[in-house]
Backbone as a ProteinNet text record, in pm:
[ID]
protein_1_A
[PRIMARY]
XXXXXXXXXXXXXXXXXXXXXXXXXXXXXXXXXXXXXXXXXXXXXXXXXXXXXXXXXXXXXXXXXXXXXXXXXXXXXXXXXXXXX
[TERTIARY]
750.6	699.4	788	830.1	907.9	1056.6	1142.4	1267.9	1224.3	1102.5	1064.3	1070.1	1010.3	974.8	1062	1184.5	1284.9	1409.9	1393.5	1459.1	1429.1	1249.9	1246	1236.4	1234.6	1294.3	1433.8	1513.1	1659.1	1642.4	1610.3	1560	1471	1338.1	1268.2	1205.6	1152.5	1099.5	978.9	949	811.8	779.3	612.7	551.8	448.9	379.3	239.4	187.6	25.1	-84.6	-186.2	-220.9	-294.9	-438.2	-501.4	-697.5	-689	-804.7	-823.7	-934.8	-1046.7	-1188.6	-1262.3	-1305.9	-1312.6	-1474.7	-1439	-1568.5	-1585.7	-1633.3	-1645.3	-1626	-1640.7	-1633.4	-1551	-1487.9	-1375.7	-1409.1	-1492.6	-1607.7	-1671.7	-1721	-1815.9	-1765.8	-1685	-1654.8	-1504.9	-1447.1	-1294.7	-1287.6	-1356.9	-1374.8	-1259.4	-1138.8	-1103.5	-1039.7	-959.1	-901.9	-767.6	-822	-702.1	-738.4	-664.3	-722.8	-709.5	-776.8	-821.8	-922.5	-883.4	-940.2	-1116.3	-1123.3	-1230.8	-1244.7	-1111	-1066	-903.6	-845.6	-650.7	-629.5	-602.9	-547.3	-434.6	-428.3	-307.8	-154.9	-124.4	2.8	36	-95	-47	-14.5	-8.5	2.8	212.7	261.3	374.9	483.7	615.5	674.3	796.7	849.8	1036.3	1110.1	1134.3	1212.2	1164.2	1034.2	928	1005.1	1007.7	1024	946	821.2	747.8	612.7	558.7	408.6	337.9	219.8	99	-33.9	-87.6	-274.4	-358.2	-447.9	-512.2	-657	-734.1	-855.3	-955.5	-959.3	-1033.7	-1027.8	-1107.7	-1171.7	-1056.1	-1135.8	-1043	-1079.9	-1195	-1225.1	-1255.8	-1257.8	-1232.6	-1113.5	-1041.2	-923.1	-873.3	-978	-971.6	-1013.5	-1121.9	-1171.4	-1112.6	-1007.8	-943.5	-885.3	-884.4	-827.2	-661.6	-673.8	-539.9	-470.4	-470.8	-416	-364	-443.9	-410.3	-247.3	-279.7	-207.8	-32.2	-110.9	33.5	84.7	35.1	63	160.4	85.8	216.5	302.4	284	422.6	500.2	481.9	547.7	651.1	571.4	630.8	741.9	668.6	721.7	897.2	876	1005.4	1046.3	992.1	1016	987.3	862	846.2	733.1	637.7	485	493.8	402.7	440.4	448	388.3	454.2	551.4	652.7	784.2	804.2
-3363.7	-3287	-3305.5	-3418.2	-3431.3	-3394.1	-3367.9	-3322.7	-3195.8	-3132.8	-2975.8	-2934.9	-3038.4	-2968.5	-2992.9	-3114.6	-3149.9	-2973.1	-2957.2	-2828.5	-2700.8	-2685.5	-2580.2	-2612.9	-2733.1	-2746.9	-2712.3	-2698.1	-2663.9	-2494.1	-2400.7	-2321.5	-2235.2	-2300.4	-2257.8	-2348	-2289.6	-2396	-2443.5	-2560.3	-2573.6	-2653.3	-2598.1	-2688.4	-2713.2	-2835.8	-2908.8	-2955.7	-2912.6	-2937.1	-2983.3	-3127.5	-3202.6	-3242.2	-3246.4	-3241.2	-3430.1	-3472.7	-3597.6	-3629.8	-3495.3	-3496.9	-3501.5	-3649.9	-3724.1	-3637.6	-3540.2	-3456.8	-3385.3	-3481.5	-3380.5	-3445.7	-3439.6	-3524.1	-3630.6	-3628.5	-3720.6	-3851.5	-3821.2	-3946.5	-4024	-3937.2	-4003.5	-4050.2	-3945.6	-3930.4	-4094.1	-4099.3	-4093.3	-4256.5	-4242.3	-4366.5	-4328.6	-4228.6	-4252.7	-4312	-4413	-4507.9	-4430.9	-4465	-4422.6	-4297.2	-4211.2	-4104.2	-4016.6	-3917.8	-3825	-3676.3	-3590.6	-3442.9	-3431.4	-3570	-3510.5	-3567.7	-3453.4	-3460.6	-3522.2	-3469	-3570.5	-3670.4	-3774	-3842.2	-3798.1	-3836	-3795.7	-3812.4	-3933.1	-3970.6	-3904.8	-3864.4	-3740	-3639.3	-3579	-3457.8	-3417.4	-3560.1	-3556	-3482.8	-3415.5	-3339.7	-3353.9	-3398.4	-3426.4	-3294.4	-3263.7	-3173.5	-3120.5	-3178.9	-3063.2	-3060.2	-2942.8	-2918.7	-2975.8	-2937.6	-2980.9	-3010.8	-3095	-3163.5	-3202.3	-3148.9	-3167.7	-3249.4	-3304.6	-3357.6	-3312	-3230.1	-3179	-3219	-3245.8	-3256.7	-3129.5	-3127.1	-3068.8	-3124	-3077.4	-3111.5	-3000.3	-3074.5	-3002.6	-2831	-2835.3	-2704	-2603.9	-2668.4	-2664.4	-2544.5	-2613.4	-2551.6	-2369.3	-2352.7	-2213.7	-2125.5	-2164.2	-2088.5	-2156.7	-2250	-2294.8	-2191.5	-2147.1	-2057.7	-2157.3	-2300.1	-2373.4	-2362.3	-2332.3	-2368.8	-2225.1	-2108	-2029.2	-1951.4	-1998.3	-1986.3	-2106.8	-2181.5	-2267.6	-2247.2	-2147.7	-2133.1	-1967	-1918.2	-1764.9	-1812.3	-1908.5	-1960.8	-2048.9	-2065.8	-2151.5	-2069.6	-1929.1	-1821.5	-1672.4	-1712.3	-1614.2	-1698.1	-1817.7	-1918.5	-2022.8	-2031.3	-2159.9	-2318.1	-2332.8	-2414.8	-2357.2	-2493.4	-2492.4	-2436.5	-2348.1	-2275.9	-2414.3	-2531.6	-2641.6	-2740.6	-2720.4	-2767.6	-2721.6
1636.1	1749.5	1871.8	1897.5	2032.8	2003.5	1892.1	1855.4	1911.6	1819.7	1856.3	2024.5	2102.3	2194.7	2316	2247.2	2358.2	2329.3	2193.9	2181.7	2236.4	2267	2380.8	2496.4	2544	2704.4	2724.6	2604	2666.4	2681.6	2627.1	2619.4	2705.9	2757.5	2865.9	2931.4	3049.6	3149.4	3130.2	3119.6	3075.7	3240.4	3268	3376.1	3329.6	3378.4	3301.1	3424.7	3417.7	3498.7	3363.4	3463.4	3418	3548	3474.8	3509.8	3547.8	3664.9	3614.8	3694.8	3651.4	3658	3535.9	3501.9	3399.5	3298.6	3312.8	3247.2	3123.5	3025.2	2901.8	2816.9	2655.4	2560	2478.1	2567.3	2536.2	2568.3	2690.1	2779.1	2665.1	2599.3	2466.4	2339.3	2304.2	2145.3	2154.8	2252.7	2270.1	2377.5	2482.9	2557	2578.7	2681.6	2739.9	2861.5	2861.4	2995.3	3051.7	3193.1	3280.8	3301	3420.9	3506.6	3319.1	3322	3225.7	3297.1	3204.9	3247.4	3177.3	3090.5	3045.6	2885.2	2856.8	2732.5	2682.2	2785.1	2749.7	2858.7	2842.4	2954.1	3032.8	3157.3	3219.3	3188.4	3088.5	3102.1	2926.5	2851.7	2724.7	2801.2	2904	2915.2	2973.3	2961.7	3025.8	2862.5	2871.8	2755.6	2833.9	2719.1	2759	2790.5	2910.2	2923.9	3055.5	3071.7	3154.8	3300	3390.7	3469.8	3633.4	3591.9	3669	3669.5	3722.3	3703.9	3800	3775	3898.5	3819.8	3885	3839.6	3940.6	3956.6	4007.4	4020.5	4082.6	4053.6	3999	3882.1	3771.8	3661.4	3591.2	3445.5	3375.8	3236.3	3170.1	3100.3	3125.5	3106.6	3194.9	3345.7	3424.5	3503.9	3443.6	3434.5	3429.9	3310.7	3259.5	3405.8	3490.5	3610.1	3762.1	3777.1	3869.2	3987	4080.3	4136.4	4157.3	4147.2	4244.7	4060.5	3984.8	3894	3844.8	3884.9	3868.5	3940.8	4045.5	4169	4138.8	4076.5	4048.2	3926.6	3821.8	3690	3722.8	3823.3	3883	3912.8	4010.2	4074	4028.7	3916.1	3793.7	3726.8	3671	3596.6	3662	3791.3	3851.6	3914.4	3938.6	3981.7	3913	3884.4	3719.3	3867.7	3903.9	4005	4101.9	4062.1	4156.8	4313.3	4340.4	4466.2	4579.8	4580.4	4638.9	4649.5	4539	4523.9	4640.5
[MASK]
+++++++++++++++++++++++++++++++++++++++++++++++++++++++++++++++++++++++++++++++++++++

């Protein structure tokens, strides 16, 4: 997996937003330690190559209805870089 995915960072820009509003089953099933969305911890969500990275306060499902994530996922695609870089 990480050969794979160091080969599409040469390729395209990857940016990663990570949650670490600790809400949702991961709480239970998983006993997550350390800041977490819920469901992934914060320091899984890091990918060799990545461009750029934010933790936001949200959950992880969260996420899907975020207006700040939305807003940083355009300005990711539209510049290859979080409209706050």
């Amino acid at each position: 997996m990480i050969a794979t995915t160091v080969a599409i960072a040469r390729v395209v820009e990857i940016g990663v937003i990570a949650g670490d509003v600790p809400v949702g089953l991961g709480q239970v099933v998983a006993k997550l330690s350390g800041p977490n969305d819920g469901v992934v911890q914060v320091n899984e969500t890091h990918v060799p190559g990545e461009r750029a990275f934010r933790v936001l306060r949200v959950s992880h499902t969260g996420m899907l209805v975020s207006a700040q994530v939305a807003k940083l996922t355009a300005a990711f695609l539209r510049n290859g870089r979080f409209a706050d870089d």
